[in-house]
N, C-alpha and C positions, 0 to 999 in steps of 0.2 A: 581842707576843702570847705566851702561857705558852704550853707545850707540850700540857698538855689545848686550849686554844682553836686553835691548830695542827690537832692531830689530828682535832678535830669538822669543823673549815673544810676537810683534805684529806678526811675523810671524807665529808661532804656533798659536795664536789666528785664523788670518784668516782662516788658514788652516783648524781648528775645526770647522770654521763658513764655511765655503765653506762645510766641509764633512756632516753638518747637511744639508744643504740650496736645497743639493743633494740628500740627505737619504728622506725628506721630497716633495722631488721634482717628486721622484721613486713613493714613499708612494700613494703622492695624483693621479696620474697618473692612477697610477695601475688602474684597471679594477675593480676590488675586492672592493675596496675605492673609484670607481667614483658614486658621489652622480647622475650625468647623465645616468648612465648604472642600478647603484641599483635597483633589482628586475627585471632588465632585463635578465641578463646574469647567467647561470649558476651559482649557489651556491657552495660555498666549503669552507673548513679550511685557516682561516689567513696566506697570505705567508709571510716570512722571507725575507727584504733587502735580494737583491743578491743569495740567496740560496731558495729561495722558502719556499714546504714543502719540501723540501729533508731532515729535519732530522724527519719526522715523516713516511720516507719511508722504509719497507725491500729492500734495493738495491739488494740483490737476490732473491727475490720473491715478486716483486711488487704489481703483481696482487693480492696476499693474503691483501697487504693494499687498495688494489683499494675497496675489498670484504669487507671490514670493513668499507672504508668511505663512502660508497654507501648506507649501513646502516642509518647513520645520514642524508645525505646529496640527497638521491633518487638515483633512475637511470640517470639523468644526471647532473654532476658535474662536477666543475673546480678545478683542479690542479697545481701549478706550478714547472716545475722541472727547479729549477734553476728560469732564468728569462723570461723561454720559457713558456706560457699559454697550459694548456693542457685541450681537453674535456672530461671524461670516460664517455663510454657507459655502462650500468650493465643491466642484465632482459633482456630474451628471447624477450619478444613485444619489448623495447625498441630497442635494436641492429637489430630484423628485420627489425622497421620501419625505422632505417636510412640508411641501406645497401641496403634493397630490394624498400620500398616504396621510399625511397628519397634517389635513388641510384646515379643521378646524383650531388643532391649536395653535397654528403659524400664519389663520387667517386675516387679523386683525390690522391695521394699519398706523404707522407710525407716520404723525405727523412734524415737521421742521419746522423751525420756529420761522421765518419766511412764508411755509405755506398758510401758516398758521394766522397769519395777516394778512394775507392775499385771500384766500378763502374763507375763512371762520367753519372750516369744517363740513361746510356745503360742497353741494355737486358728487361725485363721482369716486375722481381721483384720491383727496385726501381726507376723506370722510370714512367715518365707521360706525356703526351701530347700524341702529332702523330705519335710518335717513337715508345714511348708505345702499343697504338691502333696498329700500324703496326707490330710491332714484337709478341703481342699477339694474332692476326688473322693469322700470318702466322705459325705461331708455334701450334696453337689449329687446323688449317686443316691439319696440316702434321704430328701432334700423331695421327690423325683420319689415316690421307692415310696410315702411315705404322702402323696402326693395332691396336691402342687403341679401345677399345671395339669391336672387330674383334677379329672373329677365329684362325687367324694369328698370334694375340698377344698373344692370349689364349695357342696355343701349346708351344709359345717360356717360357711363365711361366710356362706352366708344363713342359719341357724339363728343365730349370734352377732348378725346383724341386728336379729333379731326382739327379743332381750334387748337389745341399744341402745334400739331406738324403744321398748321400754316403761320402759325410764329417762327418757327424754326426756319421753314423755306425763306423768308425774309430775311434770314442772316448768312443766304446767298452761299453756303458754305466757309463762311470768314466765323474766326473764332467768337465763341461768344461763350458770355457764365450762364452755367446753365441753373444757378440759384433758381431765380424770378421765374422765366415760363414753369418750370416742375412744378413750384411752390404752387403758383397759379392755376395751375390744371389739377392739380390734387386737391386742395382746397376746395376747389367748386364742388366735388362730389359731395363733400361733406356738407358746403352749402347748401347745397339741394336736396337734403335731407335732414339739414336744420331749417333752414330759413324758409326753403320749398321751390328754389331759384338757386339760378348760376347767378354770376357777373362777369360782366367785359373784365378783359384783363388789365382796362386802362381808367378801371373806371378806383378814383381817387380815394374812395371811403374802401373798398376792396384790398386797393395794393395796401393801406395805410394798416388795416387789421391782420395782411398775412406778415407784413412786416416786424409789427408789434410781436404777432406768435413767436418768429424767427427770434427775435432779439431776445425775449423771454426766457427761451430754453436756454438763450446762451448764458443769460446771466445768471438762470437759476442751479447753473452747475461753476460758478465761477467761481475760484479761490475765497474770494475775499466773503460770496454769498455763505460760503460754506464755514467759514470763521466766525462769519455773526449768527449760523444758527448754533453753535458751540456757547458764544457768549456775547448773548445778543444787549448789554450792555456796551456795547460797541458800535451799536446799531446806526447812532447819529453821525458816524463819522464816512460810514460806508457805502461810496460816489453810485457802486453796484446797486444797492437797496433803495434809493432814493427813485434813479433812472429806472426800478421796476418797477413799481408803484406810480409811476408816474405813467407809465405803458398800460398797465391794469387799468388805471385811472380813465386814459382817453377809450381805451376799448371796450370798459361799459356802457360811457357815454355812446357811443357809435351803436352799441347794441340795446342800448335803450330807445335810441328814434328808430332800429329794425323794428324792435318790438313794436313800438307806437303806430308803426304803418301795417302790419302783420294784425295787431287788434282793430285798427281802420276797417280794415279789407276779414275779420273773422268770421267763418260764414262754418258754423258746429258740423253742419252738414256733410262736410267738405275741407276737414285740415290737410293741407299741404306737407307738412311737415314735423318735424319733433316741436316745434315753439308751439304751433297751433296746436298740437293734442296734448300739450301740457297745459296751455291755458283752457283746453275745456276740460278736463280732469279736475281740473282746481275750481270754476263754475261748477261744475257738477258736484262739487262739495258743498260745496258753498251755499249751493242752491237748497243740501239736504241739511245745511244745518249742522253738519260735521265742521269743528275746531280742530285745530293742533295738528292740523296736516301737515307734510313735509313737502308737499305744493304749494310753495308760498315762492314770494319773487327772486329771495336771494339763491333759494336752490334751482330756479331758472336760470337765472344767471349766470352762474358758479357751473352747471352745468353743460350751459350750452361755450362758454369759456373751453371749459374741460374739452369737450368733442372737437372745438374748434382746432385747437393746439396739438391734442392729440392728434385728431386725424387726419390733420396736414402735415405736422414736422414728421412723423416714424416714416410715412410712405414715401413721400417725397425726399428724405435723405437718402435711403436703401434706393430708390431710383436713380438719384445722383451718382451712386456708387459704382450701380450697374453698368451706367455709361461710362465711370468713371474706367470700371473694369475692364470693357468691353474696347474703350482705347488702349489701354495698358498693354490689352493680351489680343490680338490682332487678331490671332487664328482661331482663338476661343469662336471672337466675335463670326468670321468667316464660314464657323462650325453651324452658330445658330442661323443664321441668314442663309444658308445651305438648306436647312432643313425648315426653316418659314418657307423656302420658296416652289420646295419640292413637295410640301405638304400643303398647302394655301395656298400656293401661287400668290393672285393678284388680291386675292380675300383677305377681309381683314379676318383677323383671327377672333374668336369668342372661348368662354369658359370650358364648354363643351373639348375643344379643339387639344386642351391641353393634353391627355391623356397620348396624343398621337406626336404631341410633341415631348418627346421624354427630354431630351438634350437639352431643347431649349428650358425647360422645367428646372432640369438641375444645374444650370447655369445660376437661372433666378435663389431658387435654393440657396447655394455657395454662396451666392452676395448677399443674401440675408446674415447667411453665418460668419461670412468672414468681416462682414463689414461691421457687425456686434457693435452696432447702434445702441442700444441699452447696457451696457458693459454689466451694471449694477440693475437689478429689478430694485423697484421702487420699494423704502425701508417697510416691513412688515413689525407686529409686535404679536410678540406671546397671549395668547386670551386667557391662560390658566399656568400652574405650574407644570413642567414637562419634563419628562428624561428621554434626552434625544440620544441614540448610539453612547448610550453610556454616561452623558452628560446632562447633570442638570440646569437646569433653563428655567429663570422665575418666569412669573408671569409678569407681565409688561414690560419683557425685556426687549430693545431696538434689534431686529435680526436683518439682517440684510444678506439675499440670494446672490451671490455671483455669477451670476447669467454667464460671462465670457469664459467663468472656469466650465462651464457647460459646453459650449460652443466651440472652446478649444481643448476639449479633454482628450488627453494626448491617448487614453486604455479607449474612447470611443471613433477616435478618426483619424485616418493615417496619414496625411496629413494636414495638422491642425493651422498651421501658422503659412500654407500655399491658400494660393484659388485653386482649385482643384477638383472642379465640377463632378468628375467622376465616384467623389461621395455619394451622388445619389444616384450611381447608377447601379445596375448589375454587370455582369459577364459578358451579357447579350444585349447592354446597351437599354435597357427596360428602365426607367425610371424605378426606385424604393425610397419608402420612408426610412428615417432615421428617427428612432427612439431619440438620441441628445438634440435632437434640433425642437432652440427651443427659444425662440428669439421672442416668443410673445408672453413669453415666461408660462405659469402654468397655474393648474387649481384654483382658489376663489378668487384672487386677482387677475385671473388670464386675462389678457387684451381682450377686454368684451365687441372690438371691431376687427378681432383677427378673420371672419372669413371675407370683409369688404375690404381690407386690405390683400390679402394674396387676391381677387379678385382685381383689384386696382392695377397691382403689380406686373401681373402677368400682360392683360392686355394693352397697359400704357408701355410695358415694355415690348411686348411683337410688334404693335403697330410702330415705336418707331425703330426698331431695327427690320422693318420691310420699307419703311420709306427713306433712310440716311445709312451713310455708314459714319462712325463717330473716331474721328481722328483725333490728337494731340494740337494744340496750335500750332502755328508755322514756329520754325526753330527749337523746338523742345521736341524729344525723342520718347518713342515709349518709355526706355527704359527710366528717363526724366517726370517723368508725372510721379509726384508725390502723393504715397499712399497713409501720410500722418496726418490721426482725424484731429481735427479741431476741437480745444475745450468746451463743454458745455455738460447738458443733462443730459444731451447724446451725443454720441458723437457721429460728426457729418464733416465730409473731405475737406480740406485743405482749399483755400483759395484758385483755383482754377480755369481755366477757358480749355474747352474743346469745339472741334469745325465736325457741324452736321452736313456731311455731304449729301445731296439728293442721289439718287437709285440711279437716276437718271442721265444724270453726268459723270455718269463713271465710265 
C-alpha cells in the first residue's frame, strides 16, 4: 500500500470512527435513552439519528398520527421531529389541565422557524413575553370598544349579510365556489374594526389581500414548509418559502398606503378603528417622552397581519363547512330552516334570537366540532420546569394541544366521527354546553376573537339559510360531496361548488 492509499484508508477509517463516536454520542444523550430521565419523561416511539420520528409521520396530517400514537403511548407523549423534542397533548382532561389548570406553565409560545422570519416575534400570534402581554391587552379592549360583542358589531354583520345574499342571488341558483363571497363578507367585519371601513367585493387591492391570507395559511401548513422549519438549511431550495414571503412582502406593502391614508385622514378625537387607536397610544408616548414601547410600527403591522388572517380564514372556513354540511345532510338543513321560519319568520335573526333557536345552535356547534379546522392548537412552550400527570417537562420544551383529540374524544361524545347535531342538545330538545367543545382552544392563548366569531357565525349562517336552500351541484349527489379537508394550517373543504337556491323559487 503507497503511502497516499495509507493515508485515505487511515483517513476514511477516522472519519467512520468519528461518525459512529457522534451517532452514539446523539444516542446516549437523547432524552429517550437517558438512563437519568427514564420513566421520568414523557414516553414515546424510538427516534431516528437526526430525523427523528419524522418517517413514521403523515407530514400532511399530522395530527391523524399524533391520534394513533396516543393510542399506545397515553395522552402525554414525546415526539421528535427532527432533533427538536416535542410534547403531544391528546384527551379533553388532559389539554384542559395544562392550558386551563396549569396555564401559566404551558403558557408560553413556541415559535417555527417560518414564523420566525415572517414576523420577528411581533404582533399577537407568535409573540411572547411583554410585547405579547401588551399587544394582546391592547387589542382585546379595543375589539371590545368598537363593538365586538356589541350592538354595533351586530348591525355591521347583518348589514355585510345583506351584500353576501346579493352575491349569491346573482348565481341565479347555478353552482358556484363558495371560497370568494364567504372569504369576502367575513373579512370585512374584521376590516371594519381594523381599518374602520368595509370594502366592495370587487374592489382589487381588497380581493388581492384576502387572497394572499387564503394562500398563506395554505402554505404555512404545507409539507415541504414544515420540513424547512425542522431544517431550515434547506431553506433556499423551498418553491413553498420563497412564494410566502413574497405574499407577506406585497401585503405589507398594501397595508402601508392603508396606513398612509388612515394617518391622512387621523383625527385623536375620533379613531375608527384598531389602526387609529394604536397610532394614538404611540403619540401619546411619544408625546410624554416614553422610549421602548411596544407601539412601534412593526408590532402595528405584524398585528394588524395577525387579525387580518386570523379573522378571516377560522370563520369563514367553519362557514364553508356549514353549507358544506347543510348540502350533504338535506334534512339536517330542512330541520334548521323549519325552525328559522317558525321562529323568525321573515326576520332577520340577531344574537339575542339564538337562545330560541336551540336546533339551529347546535347545528352551528357540530360544524365547528366536526369540521376541527385547527386539528393542532398552535405550538406552546414550557416557561418553567414541570411534572405534568407524572411526567416530567423541561422548561422550553415544544408542546403542542391536540385540539381534534378534544373534539373527537370518543369517553366525551357519542358520536365523535358523525354530524350529529344532537351533541348539543338535551332530551327536550334545549340546547347545552359541552365541557370538550373546544375549537378556540383555551387558557392564555384562547382565540382572543372567540365571541365575534360565534357572533359572525351564527347570523351569517340564519340569514343565509332563511334566504337559499344549498344544494350539491347538478350531477353530483349528496352522498358525493367530499368531506376531505384540504392541507394547510387549517383545514378547509375540498374544492367544491354548491347551488344557492332562493326561498323563493322553490
Amino acid at each position: 500500500m503507497g503511502l497516499l492509499d495509507l493515508f485515505l484508508h487511515s483517513f476514511s477509517s477516522s472519519l467512520f470512527g468519528a461518525l459512529v463516536v457522534l451517532l452514539l454520542v446523539f444516542i446516549f444523550s437523547s432524552s429517550s435513552f437517558s438512563s437519568q430521565d427514564k420513566g421520568k419523561e414523557p414516553p414515546g416511539p424510538t427516534p431516528l439519528p437526526l430525523i427523528g420520528n419524522l418517517l413514521q409521520l403523515d407530514l400532511k396530517n399530522p395530527y391523524n398520527t399524533f391520534m394513533e400514537l396516543s393510542k399506545k403511548y397515553g395522552s402525554v407523549f414525546t415526539v421528535y421531529l427532527g432533533s427538536q423534542k416535542v410534547v403531544i397533548l391528546a384527551g379533553y382532561k388532559t389539554v384542559k389541565e395544562a392550558l386551563v389548570n396549569c396555564a401559566d406553565e404551558f403558557g408560553d409560545r413556541y415559535s417555527m422557524q417560518i414564523t420566525k422570519e415572517t414576523s420577528g416575534g411581533h404582533g399577537i400570534i407568535w409573540a411572547s413575553g411583554e410585547s405579547w402581554k401588551e399587544m394582546r391587552r391592547f387589542v382585546l379592549t379595543n375589539l371590545r370598544d368598537f363593538g365586538m360583542g356589541k350592538r354595533a358589531c351586530e348591525d355591521k354583520i347583518m348589514e355585510e349579510c345583506n351584500y353576501l345574499i346579493e352575491v349569491l342571488k346573482k348565481c341565479k341558483g347555478e353552482a358556484f365556489d363558495t371560497t370568494q363571497p364567504i372569504y369576502h363578507a367575513v373579512s370585512n367585519i374584521i376590516c371594519s374594526i381594523v381599518y374602520g371601513s368595509r370594502f366592495e367585493y370587487d374592489d382589487t387591492e381588497f380581493t388581492s389581500l384576502v387572497d394572499g391570507a387564503l394562500r398563506s395559511v395554505r402554505l404555512v401548513g404545507s409539507p415541504s414548509i414544515q420540513l424547512f422549519n425542522l431544517f431550515p438549511w434547506i431553506g433556499k431550495w423551498i418553491a413553498d418559502r420563497k412564494e410566502l414571503h413574497t405574499i407577506i412582502a406585497d401585503s405589507k406593502k398594501q397595508n402601508q398606503k392603508l396606513f398612509g391614508r388612515l394617518k391622512e385622514t387621523f383625527n385623536p378625537q375620533m379613531c375608527r378603528g384598531i389602526v387609529g387607536a394604536f397610532l394614538l397610544r404611540k403619540q401619546n408616548l411619544e408625546d410624554s417622552g416614553i422610549t421602548g414601547s411596544h407601539f412601534h410600527d412593526r408590532n402595528l403591522m405584524q398585528t394588524v397581519l395577525n387579525l387580518f388572517t386570523a379573522g378571516t380564514d377560522t370563520t369563514a372556513t367553519t362557514l364553508r363547512w356549514g353549507l358544506l354540511f347543510m348540502a350533504k345532510y338535506p334534512k339536517i338543513q330542512d330541520q334548521v330552516r323549519e325552525e328559522l321560519s317558525t321562529v323568525m319568520g321573515v326576520r332577520q335573526a340577531q344574537v339575542e334570537d339564538r337562545k330560541s333557536l336551540p336546533f339551529t345552535d347546535a347545528v352551528i356547534h357540530e360544524t365547528q366540532r366536526l369540521a376541527n379546522i385547527v386539528p393542532m392548537a398552535l405550538p406552546h412552550k414550557t416557561t418553567k420546569d414541570v411534572t405534568f400527570q407524572g411526567h416530567f417537562i423541561k422548561k422550553g420544551t415544544t408542546v403542542y394541544p391536540l385540539l381534534t383529540s378534544v373534539l373527537y374524544d370518543e369517553s366525551e361524545w357519542e358520536h365523535p366521527r358523525s354530524f350529529y347535531p344532537a351533541h348539543f342538545l338535551d332530551k327536550d330538545g334545549k340546547f347545552v354546553k359541552r365541557d370538550a367543545f373546544m375549537p378556540f382552544s383555551a387558557g392564555r392563548r384562547v382565540c382572543l376573537g372567540e365571541s365575534l366569531a360565534r357572533m359572525e357565525l351564527f347570523i351569517f349562517f340564519t340569514s343565509l339559510l332563511q334566504h337559499f336552500r344549498f344544494t350539491p351541484a347538478p350531477g353530483v349527489s349528496e352522498e358525493e360531496l367530499d368531506l376531505t379537508p384540504l392541507v394547510g394550517f387549517t383545514l378547509s373543504p375540498s374544492p367544491h361548488k354548491l347551488c344557492a337556491v332562493p326561498v323563493c323559487e322553490q
